[in-house]
N, CA, C and O atoms as CSV, one atom per row, in Angstrom:
chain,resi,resn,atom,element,x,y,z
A,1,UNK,N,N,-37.091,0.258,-41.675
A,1,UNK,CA,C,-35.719,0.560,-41.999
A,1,UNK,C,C,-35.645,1.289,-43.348
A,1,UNK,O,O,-34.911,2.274,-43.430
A,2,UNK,N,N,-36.357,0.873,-44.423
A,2,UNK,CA,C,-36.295,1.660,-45.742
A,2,UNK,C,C,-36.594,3.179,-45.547
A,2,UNK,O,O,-36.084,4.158,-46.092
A,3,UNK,N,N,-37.579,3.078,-44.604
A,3,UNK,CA,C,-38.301,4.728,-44.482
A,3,UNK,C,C,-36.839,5.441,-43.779
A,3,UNK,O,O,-36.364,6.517,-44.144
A,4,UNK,N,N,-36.344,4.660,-42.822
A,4,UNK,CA,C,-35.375,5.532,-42.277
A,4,UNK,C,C,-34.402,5.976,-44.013
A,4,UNK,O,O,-34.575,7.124,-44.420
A,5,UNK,N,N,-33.711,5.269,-44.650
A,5,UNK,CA,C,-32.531,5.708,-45.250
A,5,UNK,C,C,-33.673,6.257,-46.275
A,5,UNK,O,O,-34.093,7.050,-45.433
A,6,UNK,N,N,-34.424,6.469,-47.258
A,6,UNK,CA,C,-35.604,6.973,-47.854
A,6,UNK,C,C,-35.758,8.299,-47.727
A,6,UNK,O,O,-36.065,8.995,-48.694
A,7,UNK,N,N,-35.496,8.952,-46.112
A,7,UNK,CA,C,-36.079,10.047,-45.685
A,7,UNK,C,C,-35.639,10.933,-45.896
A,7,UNK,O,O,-34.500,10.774,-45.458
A,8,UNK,N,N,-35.711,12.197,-46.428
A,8,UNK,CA,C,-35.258,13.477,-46.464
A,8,UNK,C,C,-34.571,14.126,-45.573
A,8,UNK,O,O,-35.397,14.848,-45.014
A,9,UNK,N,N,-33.244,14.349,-44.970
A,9,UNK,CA,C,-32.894,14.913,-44.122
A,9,UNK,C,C,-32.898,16.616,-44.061
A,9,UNK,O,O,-33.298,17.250,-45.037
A,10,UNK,N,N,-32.638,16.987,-43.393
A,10,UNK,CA,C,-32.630,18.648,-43.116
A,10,UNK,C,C,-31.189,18.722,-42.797
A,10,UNK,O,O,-30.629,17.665,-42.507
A,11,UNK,N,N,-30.539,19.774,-42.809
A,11,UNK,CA,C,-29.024,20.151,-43.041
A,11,UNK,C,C,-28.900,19.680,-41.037
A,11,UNK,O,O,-28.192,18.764,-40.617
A,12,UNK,N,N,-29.853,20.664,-40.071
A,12,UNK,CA,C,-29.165,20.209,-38.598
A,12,UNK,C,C,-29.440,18.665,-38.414
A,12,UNK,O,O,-28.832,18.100,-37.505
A,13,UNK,N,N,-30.370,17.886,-39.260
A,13,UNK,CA,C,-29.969,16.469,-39.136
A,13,UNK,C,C,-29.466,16.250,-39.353
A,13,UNK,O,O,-29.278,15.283,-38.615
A,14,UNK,N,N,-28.544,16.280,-40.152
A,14,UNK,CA,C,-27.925,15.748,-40.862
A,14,UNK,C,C,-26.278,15.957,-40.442
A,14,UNK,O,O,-25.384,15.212,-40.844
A,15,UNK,N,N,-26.067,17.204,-39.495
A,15,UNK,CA,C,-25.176,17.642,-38.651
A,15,UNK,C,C,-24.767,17.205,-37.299
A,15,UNK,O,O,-23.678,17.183,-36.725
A,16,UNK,N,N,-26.502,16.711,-36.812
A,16,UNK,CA,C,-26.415,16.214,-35.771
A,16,UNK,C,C,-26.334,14.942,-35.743
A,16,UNK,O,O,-25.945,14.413,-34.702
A,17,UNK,N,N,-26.750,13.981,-37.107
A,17,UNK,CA,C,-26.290,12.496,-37.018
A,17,UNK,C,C,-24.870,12.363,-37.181
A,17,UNK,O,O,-24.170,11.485,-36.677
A,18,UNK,N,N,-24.585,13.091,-37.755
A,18,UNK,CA,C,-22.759,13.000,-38.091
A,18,UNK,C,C,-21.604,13.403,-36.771
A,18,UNK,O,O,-20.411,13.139,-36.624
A,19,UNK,N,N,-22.406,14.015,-36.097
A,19,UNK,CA,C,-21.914,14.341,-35.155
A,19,UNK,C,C,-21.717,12.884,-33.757
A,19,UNK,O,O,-20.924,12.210,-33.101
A,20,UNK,N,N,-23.166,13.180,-34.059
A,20,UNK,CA,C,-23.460,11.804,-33.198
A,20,UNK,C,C,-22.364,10.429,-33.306
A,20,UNK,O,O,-21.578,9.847,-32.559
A,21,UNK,N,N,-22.847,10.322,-34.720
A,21,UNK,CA,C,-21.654,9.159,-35.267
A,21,UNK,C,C,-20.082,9.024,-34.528
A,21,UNK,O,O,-19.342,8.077,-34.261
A,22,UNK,N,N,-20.006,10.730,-34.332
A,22,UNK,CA,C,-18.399,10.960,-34.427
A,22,UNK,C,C,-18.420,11.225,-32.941
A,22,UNK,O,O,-17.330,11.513,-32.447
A,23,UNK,N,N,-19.174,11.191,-32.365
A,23,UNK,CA,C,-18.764,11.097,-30.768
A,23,UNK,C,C,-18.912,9.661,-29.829
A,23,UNK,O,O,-18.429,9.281,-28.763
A,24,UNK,N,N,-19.819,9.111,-30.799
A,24,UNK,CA,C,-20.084,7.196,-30.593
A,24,UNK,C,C,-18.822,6.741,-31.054
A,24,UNK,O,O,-18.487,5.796,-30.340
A,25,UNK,N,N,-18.031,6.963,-31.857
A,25,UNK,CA,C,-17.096,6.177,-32.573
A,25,UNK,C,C,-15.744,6.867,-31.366
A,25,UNK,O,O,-14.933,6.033,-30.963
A,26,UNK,N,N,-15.657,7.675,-31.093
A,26,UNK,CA,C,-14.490,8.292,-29.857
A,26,UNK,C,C,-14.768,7.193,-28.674
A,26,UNK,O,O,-13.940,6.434,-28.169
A,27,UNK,N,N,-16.306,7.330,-28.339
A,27,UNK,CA,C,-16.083,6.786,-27.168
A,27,UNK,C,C,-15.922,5.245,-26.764
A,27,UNK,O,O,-15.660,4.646,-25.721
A,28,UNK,N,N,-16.247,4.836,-28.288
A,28,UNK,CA,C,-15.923,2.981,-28.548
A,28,UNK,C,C,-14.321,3.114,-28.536
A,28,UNK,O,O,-13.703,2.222,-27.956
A,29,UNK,N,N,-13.554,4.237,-29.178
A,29,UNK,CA,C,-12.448,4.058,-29.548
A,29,UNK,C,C,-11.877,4.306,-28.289
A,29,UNK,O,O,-10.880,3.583,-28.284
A,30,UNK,N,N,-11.928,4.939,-27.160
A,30,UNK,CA,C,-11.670,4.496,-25.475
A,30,UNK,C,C,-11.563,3.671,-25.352
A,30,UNK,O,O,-10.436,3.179,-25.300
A,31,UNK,N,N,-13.050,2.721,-25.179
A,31,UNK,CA,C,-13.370,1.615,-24.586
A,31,UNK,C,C,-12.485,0.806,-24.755
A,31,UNK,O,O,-11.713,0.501,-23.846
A,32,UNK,N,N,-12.422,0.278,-26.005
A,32,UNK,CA,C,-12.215,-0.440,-26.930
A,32,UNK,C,C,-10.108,-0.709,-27.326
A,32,UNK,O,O,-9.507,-1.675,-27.798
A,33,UNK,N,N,-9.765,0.254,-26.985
A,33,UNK,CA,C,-8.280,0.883,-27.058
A,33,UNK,C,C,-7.219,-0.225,-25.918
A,33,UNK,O,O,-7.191,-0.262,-24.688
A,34,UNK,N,N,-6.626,-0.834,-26.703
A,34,UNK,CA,C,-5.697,-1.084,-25.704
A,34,UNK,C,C,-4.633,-0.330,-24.843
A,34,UNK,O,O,-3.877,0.486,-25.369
A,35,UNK,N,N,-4.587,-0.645,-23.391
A,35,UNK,CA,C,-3.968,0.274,-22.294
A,35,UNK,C,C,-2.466,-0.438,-22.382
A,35,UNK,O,O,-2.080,-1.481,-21.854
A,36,UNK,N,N,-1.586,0.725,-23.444
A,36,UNK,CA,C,0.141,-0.302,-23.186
A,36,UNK,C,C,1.132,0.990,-21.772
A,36,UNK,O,O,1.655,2.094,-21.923
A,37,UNK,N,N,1.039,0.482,-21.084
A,37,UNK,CA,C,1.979,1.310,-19.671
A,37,UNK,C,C,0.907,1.891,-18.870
A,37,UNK,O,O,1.317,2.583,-17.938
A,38,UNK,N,N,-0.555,1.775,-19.006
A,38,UNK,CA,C,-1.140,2.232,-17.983
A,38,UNK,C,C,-1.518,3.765,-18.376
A,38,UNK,O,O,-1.175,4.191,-19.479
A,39,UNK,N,N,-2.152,4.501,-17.558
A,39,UNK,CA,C,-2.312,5.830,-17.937
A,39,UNK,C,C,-1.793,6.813,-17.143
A,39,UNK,O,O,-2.220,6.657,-15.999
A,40,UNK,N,N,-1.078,7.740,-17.231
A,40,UNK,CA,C,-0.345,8.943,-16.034
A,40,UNK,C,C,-0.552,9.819,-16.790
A,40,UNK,O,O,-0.576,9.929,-18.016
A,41,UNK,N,N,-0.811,10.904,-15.365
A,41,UNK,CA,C,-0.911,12.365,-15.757
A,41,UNK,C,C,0.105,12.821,-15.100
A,41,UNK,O,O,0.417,12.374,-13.996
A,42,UNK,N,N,0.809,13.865,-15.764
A,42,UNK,CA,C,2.060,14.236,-15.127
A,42,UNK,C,C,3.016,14.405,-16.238
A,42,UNK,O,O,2.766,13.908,-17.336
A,43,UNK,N,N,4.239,15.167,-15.991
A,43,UNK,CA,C,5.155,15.364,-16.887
A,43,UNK,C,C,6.176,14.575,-16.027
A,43,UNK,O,O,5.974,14.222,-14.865
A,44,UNK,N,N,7.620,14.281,-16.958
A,44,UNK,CA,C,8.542,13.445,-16.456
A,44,UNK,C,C,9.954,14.855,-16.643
A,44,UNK,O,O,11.048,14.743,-17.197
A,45,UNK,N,N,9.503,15.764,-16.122
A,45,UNK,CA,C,10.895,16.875,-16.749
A,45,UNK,C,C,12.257,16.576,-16.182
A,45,UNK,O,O,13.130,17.320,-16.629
A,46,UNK,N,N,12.732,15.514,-15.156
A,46,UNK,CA,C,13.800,15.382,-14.962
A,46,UNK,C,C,13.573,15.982,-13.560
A,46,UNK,O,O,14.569,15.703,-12.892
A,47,UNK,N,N,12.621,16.739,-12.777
A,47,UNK,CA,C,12.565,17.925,-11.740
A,47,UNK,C,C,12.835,17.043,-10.669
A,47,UNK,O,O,11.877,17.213,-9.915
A,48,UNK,N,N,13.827,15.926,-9.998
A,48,UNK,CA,C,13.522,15.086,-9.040
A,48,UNK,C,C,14.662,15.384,-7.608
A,48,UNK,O,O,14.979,14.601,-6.713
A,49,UNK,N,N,15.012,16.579,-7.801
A,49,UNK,CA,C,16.325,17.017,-6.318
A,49,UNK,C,C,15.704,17.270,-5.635
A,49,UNK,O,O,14.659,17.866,-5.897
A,50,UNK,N,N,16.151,16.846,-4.148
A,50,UNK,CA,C,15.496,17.075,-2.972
A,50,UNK,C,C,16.420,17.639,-2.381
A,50,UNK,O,O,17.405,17.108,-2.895
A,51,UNK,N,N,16.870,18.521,-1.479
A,51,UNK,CA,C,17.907,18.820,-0.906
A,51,UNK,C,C,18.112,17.873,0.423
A,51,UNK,O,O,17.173,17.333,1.009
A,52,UNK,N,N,19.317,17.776,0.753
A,52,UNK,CA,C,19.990,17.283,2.110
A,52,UNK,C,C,19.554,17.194,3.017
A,52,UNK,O,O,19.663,16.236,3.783
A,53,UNK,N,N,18.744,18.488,3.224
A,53,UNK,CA,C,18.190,18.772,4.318
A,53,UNK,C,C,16.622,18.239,4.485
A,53,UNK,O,O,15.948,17.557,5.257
A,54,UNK,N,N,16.536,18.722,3.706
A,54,UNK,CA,C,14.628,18.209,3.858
A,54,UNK,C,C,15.011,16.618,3.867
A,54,UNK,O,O,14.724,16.069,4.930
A,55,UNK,N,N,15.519,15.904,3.023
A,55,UNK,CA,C,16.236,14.182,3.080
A,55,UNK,C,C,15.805,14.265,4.773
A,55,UNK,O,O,14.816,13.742,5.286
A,56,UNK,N,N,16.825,15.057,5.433
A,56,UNK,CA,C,17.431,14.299,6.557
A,56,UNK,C,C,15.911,14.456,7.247
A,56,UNK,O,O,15.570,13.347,7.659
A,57,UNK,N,N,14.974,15.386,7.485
A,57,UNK,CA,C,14.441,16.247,7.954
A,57,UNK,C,C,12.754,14.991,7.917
A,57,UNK,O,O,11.822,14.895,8.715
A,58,UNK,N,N,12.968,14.460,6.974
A,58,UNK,CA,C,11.823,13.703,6.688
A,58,UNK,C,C,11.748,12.079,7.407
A,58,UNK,O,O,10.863,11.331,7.824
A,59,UNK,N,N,13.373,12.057,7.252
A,59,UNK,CA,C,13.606,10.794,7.748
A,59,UNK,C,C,13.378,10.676,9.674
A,59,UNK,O,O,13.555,9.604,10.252
């Protein structure tokens, strides 16, 4: 463990541990995330008229 923090990094290590870090910490922060209403994809724009006809047409 000393040798690890000890060690000389190089700039793409040092890019790529940070990186790393920061894509481990997203995907705990998923996991990990409480779900309040569930998840939907979709917009809610109000778009909900059906006409008369198709109504009757379906029924």
């Amino acid at each position: 463990m000393r040798m690890f923090f000890n060690r000389e990094w190089s700039l793409a290590e040092k890019r790529l541990l940070t990186l790393s870090v920061f894509l481990l910490g997203c995907v705990l922060g998923f996991l990990f995330a409480p779900i309040k209403k569930g998840i939907y994809c979709g917009n809610h724009n109000g778009n909900t008229w059906i006409p008369e006809k198709v109504k009757k047409e379906a029924q």
